[in-house]
C-alpha positions in Angstrom: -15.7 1.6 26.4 -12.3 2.5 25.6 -11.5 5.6 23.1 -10.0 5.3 19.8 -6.4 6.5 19.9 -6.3 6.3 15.9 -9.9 6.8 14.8 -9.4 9.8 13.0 -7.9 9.3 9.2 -6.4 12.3 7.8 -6.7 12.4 3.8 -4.3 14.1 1.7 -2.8 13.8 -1.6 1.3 13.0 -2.2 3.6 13.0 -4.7 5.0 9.5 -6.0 8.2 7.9 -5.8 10.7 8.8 -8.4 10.9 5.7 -10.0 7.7 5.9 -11.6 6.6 2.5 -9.6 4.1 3.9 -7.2 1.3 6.2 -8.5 -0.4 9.6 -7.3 -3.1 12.1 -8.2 -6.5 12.1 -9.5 -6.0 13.9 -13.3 -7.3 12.7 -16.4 -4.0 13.3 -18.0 -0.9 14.0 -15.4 1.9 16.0 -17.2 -0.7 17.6 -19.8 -2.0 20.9 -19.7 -5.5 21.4 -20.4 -6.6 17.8 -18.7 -9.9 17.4 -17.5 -10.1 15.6 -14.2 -11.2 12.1 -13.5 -13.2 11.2 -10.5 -14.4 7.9 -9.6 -16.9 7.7 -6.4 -15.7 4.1 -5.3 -12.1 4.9 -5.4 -13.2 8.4 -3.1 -15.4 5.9 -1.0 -12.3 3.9 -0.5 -10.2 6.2 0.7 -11.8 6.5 3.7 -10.7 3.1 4.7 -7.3 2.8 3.1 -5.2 4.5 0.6 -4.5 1.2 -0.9 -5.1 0.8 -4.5 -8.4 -0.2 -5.0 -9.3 -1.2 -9.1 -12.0 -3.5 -10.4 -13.0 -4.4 -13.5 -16.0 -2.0 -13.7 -14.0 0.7 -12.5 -10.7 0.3 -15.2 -13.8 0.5 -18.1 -14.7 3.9 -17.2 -11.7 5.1 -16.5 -10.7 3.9 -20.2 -13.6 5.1 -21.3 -13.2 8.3 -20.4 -9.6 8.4 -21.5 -10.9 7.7 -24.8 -13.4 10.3 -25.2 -12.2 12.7 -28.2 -11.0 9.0 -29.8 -12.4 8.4 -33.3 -10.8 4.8 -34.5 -12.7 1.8 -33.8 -12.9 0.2 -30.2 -15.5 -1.7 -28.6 -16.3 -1.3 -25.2 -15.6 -5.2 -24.3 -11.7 -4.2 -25.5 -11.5 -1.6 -22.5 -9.5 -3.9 -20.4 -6.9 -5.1 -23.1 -6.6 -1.3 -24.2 -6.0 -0.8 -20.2 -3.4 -3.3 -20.2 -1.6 -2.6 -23.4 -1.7 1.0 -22.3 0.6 -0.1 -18.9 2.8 -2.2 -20.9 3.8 0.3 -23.5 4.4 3.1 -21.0 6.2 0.5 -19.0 8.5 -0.6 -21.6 7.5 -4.3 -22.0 4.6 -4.1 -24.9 4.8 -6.8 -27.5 4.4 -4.7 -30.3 4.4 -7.3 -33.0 1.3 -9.4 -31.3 -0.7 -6.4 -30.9 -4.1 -5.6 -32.3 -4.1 -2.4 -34.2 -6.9 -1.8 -33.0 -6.5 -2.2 -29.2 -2.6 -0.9 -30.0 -3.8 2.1 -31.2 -6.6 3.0 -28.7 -3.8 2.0 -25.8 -1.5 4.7 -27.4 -4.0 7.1 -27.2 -5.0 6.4 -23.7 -1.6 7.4 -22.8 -1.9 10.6 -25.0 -3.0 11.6 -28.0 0.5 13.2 -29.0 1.7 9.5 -28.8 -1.1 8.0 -30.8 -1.1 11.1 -33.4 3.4 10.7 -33.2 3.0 7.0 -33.6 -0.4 5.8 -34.8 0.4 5.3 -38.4 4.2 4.6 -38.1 5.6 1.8 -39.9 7.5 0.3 -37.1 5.6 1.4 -34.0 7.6 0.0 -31.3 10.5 2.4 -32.8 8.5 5.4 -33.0 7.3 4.4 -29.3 11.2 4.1 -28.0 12.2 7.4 -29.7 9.1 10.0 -28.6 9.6 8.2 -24.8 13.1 9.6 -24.9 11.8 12.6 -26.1 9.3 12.8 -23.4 10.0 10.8 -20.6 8.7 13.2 -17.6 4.7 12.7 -19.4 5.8 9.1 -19.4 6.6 8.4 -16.6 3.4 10.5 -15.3 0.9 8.5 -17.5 2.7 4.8 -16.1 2.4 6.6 -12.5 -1.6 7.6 -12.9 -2.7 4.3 -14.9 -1.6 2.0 -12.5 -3.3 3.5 -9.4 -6.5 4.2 -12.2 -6.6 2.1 -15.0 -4.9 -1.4 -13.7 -6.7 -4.3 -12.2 -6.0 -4.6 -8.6 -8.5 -6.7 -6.1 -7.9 -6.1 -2.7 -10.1 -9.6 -2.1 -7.0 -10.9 -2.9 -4.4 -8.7 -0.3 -3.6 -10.5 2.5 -3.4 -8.8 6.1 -2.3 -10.4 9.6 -2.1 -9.3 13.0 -0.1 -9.4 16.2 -3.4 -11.3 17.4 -2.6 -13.7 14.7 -5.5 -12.8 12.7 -6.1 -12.7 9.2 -8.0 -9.9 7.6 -9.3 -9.7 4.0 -11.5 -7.2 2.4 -14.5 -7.6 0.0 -15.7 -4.9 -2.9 -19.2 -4.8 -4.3 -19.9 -4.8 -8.4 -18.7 -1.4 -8.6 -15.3 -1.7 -6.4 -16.4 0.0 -3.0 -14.9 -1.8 -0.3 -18.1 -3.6 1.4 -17.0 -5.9 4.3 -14.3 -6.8 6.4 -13.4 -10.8 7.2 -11.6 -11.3 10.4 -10.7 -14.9 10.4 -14.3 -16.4 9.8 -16.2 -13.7 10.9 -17.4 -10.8 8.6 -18.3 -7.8 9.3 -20.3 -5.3 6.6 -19.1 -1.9 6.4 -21.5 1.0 7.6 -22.3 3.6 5.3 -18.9 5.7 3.4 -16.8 5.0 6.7 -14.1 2.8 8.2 -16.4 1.3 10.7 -17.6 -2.2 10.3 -20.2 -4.5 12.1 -23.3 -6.5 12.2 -27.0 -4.8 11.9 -25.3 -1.5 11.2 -24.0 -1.7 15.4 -20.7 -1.0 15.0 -17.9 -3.9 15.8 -15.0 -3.1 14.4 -13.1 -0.1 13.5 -10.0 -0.4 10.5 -7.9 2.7 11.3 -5.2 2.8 8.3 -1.7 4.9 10.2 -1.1 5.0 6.1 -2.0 8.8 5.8 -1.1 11.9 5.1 2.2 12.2 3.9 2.9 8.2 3.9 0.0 7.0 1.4 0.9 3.4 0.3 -0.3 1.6 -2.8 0.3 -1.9 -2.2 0.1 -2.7 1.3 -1.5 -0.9 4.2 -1.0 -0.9 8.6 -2.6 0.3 11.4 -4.7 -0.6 14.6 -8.1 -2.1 14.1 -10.5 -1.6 17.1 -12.8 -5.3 17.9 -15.5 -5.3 20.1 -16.1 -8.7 22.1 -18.5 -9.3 24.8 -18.9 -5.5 25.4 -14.8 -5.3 25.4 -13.1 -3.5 22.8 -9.6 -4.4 21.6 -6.6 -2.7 19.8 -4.8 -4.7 17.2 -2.0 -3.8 15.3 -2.2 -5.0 11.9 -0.5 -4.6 8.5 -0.3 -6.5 4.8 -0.9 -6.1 1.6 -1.2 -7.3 -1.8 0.9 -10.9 -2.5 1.1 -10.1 -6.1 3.3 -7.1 -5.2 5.3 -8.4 -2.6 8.6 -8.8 -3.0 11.2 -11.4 -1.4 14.0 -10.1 0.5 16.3 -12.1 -1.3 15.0 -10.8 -4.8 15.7 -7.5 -3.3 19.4 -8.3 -2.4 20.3 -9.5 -5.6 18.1 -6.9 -7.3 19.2 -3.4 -5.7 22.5 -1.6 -6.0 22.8 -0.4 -2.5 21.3 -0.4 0.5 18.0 0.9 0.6 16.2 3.6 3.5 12.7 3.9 3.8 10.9 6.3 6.2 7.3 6.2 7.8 5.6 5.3 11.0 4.8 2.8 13.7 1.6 2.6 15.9 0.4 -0.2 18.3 0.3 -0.7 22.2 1.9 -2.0 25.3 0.1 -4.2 27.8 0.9 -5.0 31.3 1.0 -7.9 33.4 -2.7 -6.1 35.1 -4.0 -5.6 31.6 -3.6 -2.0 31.5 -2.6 -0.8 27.7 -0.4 2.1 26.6 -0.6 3.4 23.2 2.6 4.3 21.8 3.7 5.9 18.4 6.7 7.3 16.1 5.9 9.5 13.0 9.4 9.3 12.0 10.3 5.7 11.7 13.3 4.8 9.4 14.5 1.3 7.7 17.2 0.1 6.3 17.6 -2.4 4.1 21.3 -3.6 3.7 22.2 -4.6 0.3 25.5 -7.1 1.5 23.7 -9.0 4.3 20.0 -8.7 3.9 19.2 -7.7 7.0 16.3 -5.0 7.6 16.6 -2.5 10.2 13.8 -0.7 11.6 14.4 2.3 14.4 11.3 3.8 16.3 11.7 6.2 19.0 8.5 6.0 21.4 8.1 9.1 23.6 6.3 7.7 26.3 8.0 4.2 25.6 11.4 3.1 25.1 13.4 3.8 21.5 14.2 0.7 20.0 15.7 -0.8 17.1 14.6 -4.4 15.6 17.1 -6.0 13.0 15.6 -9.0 10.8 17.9 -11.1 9.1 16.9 -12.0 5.8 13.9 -14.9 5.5 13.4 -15.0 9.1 10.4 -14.7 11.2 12.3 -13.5 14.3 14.2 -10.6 14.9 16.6 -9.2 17.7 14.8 -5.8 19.5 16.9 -3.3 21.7 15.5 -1.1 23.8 16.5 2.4 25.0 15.8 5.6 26.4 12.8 4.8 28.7 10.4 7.9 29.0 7.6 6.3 30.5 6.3 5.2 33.7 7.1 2.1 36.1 3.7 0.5 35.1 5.0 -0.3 31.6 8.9 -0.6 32.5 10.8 -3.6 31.2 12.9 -5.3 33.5 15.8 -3.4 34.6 18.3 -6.0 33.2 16.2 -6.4 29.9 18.3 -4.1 27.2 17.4 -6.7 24.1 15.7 -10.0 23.3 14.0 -11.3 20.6 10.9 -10.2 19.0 8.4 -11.7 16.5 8.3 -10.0 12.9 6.0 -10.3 10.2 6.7 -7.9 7.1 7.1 -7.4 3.4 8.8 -5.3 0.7 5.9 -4.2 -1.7 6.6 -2.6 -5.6 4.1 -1.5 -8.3 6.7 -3.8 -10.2 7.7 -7.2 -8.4 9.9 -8.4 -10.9 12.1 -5.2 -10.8 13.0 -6.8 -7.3 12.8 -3.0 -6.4 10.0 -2.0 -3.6 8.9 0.8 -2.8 6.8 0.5 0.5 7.4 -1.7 3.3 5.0 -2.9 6.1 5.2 -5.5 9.1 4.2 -5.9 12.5 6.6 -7.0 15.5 5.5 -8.4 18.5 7.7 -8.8 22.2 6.9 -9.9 25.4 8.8 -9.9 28.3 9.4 -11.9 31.6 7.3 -9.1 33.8 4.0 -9.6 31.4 5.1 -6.6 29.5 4.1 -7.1 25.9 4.4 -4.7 22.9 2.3 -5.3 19.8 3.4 -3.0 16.8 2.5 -2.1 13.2 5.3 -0.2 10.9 4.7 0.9 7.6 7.5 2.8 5.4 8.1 4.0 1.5 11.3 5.2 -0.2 
């Protein structure tokens, strides 16, 4: 049996992007001194499998509910989601004030913080009062936006869609409580043993999801990788990435949304076959991409150590991109042809934002494929954030 080049996850905590679109920590009340921290066991569970944002119903209740502790007005527990996504809204900016209920208004001020509820409960035009203490405050909003829409905003990552160099489709399941339970590869699913990333039938394992999203590069929308299948006795390494669709963002809303060009950093993982079968895994911490505001195009550059450096440019729409290759470091098993400098690869990726209709992402992830005349093939995953 072959080892697992990327079995071991390394956890860690990050801050979030600047833009308050893609959320971090674990606090009851980020920005607040005093807070009491909020723990939820299937969003710790998850982890373990991705660092994707993971939030069902069951799990945006108690996290409302505890915000609310210390509350006194009236609220009803079957109003915990609308107070959730009131809450979002107003820090947000994009509340309807006017169509609010008071009640659910007021609980959703509170939930961001009481000194916005006690500022603004009672106002006579709240969406003024709201607009003038933001200015005044805008670092503990921003926080609040950042922490309830990794904690307190429904996300089901039944519905995130992932795909493979294979051309496989993977799609998760979460039980009642919102632990990831099972993995679906194409038509076959596999049930997830005990609080790991290892999946298979009978508890025997069959499949290992190993997320390259960790450590410093924690994504919230989308997540790559290699995931490890067993067939027949054989076990496989497939490069895989995705995310959610509801937070994917088109790369021509991005063109007509941005200012300038955009650079994200992060990593790439995957392997290299030969024409006898033998693999070579390859991978680059310090991936960059560029996204070029006049054309379109995305750029990504990966340096392999034991591979070849290249550089893949996509233009915009396209399923196909151009890949040079440079700088070979490896050995004459898993050497392109000597006249092969470029050629075209196959690229599957997305732009990802807490908020798609910004046109502003955040994360990045794709996978690129290549195969040349010799039987040399290379089977990436990328994943990158701002």
């Amino acid at each position: 049996m072959r080892k697992f080049p990327y079995f071991l996850v390394c956890m860690g905590f990050i801050a979030a992007c600047s833009d308050g679109g893609t959320p971090s920590g674990g606090y009851g009340r980020p920005g607040i001194p005093g807070a009491r921290p909020y723990e939820n066991a299937a969003k710790t569970n998850n982890k373990v499998v991705t660092n994707m944002i993971v939030t069902n119903d069951a799990q945006v209740a108690d996290n409302i509910s505890f915000q609310l502790r210390g509350y006194t007005g009236t609220v009803t527990s079957d109003q915990y989601l609308d107070i959730a996504n009131l809450a979002i809204q107003v820090a947000d900016g994009t509340a309807d004030f006017d169509s609010a209920n008071a009640d659910v208004l007021n609980a959703a001020l509170y939930v961001i913080t009481p000194e916005l509820f006690n500022a603004c409960g009672t106002a006579g035009n709240v969406a003024t009062c709201v607009s003038d203490w933001r200015a005044d405050n805008a670092t503990i909003m921003n926080n609040r936006l950042k922490y309830l829409r990794e904690w307190a905003e429904k996300i089901d990552i039944s519905n995130a869609e992932f795909y493979s160099t294979a051309n496989t489709n993977l799609k998760f399941t979460v039980d009642d409580a919102g632990n990831i339970n099972a993995i679906t590869v194409d038509d076959t699913t596999y049930n997830r043993i005990g609080n790991t990333n290892t999946f298979g039938v009978d508890n025997v394992t069959a499949l290992v999801y190993d997320s390259a999203a960790t450590g410093d590069l924690k994504l919230s929308y989308s997540d790559f990788g290699v995931y490890q299948i067993k067939n027949d006795n054989t076990w496989k390494s497939i490069p895989f990435a995705g995310g959610y669709e509801s937070r994917r963002i088109a790369d021509a809303t991005v063109q007509t949304s941005v200012d300038n060009n955009l650079e994200f950093s992060g990593a790439a993982v995957g392997t290299v076959t030969n024409a006898d079968n033998k693999n070579l895994d390859i991978r680059d911490d310090r991936v960059a991409l560029t996204f070029d505001k006049t054309s379109g195009t995305s750029t990504l550059t990966a340096d392999f150590a034991n591979w070849y450096d290249i550089a893949v440019t996509k233009q915009m729409g396209d399923t196909t991109a151009n890949i040079d290759f440079s700088n070979y470091s490896g050995t004459d098993e898993f050497r392109l042809p000597e006249d092969v400098v470029s050629g075209t690869a196959n690229i599957n990726m997305g732009y990802y934002g807490a908020n798609p209709s910004s046109g502003i992402p955040t994360e990045a992830t794709g996978t690129i494929d290549y195969e040349a005349d010799n039987g040399i093939q290379m089977d990436v995953a990328f994943g990158v954030k701002r």
